[in-house]
N, CA and C atoms as a LAMMPS dump frame, in Angstrom:
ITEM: TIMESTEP
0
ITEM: NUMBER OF ATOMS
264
ITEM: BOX BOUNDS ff ff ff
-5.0000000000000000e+02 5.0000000000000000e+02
-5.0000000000000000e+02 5.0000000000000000e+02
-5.0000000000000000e+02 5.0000000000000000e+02
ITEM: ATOMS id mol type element x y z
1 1 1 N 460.551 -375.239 -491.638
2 1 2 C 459.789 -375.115 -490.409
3 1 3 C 458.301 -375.165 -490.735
4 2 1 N 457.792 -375.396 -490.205
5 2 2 C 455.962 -375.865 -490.004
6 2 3 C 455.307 -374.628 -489.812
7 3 1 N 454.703 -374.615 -490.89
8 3 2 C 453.549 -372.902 -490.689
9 3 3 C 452.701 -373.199 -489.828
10 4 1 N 451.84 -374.66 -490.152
11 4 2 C 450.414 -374.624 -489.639
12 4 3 C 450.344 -375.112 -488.42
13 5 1 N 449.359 -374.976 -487.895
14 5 2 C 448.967 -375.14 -486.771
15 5 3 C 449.175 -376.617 -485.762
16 6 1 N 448.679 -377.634 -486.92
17 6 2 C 448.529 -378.638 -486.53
18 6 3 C 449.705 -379.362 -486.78
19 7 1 N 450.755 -378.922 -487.997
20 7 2 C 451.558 -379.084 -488.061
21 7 3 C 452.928 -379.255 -486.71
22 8 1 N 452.628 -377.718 -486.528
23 8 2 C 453.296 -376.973 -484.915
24 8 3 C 453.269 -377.677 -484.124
25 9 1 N 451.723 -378.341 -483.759
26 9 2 C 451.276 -378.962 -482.47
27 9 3 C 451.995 -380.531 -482.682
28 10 1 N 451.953 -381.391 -483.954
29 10 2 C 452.556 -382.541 -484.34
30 10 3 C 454.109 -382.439 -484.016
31 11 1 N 454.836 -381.81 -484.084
32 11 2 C 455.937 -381.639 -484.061
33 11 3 C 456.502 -382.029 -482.809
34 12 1 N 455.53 -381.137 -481.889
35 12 2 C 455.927 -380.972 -480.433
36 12 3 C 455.471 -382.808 -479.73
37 13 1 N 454.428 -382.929 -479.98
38 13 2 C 453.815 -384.077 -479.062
39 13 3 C 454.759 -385.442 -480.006
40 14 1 N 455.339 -385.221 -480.868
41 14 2 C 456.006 -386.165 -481.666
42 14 3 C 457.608 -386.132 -480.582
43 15 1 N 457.97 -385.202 -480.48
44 15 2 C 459.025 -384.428 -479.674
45 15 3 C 458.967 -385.132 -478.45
46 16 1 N 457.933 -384.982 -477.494
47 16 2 C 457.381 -385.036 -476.108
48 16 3 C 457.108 -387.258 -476.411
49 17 1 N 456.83 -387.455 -477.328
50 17 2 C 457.186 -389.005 -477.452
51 17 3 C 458.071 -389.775 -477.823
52 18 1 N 458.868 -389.25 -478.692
53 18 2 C 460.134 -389.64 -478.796
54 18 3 C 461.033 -389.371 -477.031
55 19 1 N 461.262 -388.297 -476.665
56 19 2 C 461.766 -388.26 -475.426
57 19 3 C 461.576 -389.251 -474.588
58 20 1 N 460.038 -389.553 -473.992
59 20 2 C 459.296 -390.404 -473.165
60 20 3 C 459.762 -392.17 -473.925
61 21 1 N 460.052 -392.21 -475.03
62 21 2 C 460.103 -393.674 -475.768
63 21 3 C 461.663 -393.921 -475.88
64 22 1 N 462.714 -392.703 -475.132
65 22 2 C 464.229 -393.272 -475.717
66 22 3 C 464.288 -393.455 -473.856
67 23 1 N 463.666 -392.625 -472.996
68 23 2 C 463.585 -393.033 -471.48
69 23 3 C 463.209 -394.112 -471.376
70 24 1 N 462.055 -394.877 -471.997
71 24 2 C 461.619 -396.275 -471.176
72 24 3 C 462.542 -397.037 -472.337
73 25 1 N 462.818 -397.004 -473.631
74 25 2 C 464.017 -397.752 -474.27
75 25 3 C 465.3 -398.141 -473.408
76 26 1 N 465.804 -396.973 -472.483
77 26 2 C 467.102 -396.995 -472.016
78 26 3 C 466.693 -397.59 -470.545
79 27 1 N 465.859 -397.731 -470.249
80 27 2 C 465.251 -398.468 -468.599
81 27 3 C 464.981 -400.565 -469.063
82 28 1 N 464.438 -400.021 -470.332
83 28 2 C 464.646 -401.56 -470.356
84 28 3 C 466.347 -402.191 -470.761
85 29 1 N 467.044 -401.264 -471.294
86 29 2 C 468.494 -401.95 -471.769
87 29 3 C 468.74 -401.909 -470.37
88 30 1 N 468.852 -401.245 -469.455
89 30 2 C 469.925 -401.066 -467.85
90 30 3 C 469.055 -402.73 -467.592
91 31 1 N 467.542 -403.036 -467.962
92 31 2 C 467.259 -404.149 -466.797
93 31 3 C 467.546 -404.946 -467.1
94 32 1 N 467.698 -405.675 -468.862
95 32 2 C 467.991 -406.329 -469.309
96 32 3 C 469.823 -407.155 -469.008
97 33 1 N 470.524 -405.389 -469.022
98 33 2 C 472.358 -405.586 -468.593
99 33 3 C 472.078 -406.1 -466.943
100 34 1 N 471.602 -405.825 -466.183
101 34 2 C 471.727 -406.147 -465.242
102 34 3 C 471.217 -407.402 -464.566
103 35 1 N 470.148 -407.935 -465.681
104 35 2 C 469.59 -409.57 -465.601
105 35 3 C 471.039 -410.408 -466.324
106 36 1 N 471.473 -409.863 -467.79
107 36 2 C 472.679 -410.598 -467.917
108 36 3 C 473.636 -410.589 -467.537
109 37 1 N 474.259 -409.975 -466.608
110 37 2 C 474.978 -410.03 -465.585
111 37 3 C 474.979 -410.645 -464.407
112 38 1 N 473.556 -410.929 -464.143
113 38 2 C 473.651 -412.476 -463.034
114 38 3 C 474.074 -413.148 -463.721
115 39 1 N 473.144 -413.618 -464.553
116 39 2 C 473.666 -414.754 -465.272
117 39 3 C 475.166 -415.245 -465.74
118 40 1 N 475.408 -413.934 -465.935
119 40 2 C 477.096 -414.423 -466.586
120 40 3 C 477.748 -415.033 -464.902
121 41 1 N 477.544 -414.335 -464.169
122 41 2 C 477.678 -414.313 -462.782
123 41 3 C 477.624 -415.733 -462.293
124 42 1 N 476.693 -415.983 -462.868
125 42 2 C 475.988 -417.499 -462.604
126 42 3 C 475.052 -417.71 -461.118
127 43 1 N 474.732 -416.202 -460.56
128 43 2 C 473.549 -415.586 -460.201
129 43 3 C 472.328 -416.21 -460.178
130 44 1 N 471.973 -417.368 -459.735
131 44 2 C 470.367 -418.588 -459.697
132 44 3 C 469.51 -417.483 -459.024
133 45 1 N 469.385 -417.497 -458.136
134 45 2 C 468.859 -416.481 -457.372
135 45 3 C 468.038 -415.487 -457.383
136 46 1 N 469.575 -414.697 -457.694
137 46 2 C 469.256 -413.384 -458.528
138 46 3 C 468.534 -412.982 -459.301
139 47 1 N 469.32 -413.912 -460.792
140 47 2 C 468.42 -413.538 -461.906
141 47 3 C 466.943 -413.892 -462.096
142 48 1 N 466.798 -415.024 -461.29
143 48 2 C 465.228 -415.108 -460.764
144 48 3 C 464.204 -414.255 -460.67
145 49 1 N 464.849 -413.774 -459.718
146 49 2 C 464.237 -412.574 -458.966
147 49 3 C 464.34 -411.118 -459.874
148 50 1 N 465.233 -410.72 -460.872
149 50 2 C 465.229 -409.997 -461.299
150 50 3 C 464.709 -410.396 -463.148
151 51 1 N 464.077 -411.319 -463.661
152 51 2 C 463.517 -412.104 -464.639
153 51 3 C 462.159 -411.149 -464.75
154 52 1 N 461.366 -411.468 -463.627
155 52 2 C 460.171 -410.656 -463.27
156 52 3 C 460.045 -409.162 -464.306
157 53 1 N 461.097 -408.499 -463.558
158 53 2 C 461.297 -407.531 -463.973
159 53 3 C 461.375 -407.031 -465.045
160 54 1 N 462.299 -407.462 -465.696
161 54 2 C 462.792 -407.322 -467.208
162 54 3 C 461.491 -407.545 -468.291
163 55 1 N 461.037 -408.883 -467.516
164 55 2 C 459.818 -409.384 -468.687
165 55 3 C 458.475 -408.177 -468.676
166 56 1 N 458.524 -407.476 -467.329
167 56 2 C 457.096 -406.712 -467.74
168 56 3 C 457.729 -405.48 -468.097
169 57 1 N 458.912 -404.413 -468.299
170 57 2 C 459.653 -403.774 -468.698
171 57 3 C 459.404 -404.041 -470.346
172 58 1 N 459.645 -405.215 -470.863
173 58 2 C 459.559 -405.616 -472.037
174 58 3 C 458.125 -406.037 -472.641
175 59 1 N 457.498 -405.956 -471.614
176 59 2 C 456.246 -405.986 -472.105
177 59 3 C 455.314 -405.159 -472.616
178 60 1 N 455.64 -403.502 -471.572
179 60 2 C 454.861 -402.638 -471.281
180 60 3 C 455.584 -402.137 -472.296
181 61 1 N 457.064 -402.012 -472.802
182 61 2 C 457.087 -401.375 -473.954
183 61 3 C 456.594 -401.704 -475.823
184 62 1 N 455.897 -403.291 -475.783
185 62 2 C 455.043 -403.557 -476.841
186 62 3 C 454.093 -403.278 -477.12
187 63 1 N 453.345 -403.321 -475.38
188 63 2 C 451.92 -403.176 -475.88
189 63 3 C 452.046 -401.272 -475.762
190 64 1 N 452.771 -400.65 -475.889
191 64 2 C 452.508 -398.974 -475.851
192 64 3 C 453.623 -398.62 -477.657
193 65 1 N 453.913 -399.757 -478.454
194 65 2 C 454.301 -399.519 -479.456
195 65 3 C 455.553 -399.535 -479.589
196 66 1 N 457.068 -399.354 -478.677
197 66 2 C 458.115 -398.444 -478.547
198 66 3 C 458.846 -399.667 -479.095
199 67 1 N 459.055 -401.299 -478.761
200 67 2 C 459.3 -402.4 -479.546
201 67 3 C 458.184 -403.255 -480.067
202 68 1 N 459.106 -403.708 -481.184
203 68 2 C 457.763 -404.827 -481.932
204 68 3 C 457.226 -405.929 -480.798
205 69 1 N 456.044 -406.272 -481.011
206 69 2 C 455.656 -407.644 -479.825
207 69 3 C 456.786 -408.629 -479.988
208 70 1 N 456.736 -408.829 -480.934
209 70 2 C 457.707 -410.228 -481.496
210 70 3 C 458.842 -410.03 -480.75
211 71 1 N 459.078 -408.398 -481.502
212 71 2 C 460.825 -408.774 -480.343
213 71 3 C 461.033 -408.61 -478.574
214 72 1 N 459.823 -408.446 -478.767
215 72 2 C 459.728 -408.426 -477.113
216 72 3 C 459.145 -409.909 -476.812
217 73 1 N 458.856 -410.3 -477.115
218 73 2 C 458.505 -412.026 -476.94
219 73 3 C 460.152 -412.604 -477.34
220 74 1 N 460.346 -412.423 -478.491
221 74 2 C 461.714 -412.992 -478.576
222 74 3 C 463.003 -412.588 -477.047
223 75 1 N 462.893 -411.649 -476.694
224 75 2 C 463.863 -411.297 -475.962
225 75 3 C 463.493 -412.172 -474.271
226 76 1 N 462.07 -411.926 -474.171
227 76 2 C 461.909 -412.849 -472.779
228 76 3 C 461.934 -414.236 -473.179
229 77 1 N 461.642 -414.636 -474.361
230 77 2 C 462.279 -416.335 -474.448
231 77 3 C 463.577 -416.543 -474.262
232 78 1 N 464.3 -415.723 -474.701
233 78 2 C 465.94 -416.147 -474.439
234 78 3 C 466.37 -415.768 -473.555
235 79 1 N 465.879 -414.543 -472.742
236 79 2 C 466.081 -414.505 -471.031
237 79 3 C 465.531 -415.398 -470.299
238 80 1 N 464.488 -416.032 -470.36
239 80 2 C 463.706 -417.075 -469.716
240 80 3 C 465.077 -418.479 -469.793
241 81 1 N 464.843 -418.472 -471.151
242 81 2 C 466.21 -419.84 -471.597
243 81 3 C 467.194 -419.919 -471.044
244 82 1 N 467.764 -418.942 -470.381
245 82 2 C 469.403 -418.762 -469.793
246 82 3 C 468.978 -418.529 -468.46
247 83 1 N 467.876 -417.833 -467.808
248 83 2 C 467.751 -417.853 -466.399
249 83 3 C 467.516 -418.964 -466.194
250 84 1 N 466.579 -419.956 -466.729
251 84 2 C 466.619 -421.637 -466.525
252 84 3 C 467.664 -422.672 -466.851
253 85 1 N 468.719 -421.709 -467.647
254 85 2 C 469.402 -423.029 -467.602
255 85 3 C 470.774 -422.829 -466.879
256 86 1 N 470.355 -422.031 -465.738
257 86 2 C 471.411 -422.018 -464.923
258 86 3 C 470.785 -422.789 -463.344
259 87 1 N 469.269 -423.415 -463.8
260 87 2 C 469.119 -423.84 -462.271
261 87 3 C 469.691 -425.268 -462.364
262 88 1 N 470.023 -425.738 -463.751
263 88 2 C 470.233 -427.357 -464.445
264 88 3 C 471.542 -427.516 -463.683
């Protein structure tokens, strides 16, 4: 256990971010399941409309650290790829 002070205080706000970073982790998997699920659906429409979503979900969690950029760029290219290639 942590004597010092700053130690104490690290612990907690480490605590209080991990919590806050497995909440917006688990908000982007539900938007993500629920964009690939139009799609499997075959959902044009839909997943359109719900594309939006996912991509700034996946965005806002790079630029605040919680995924790498890359894999958040990687993940809206291949959602982008499959929501478009269901308008073909």
């Amino acid at each position: 256990m942590a004597h010092h002070k700053d130690a104490i205080k690290r612990i907690r706000t480490s605590g209080e971010a991990r919590k806050r970073n497995r909440a917006n982790r688990t908000q982007m998997r539900g938007e993500i399941k629920e964009l690939r699920q139009l799609i499997a659906d075959g959902n044009a429409e839909g997943a359109q409309a719900a594309l939006p979503d996912a991509v700034s979900i996946l965005q806002k969690l790079a630029r605040k650290g919680v995924i790498h950029k890359r894999n958040a760029a990687r993940r809206v290219s291949r959602l982008a790829k499959s929501v478009n290639a269901l308008k073909k």
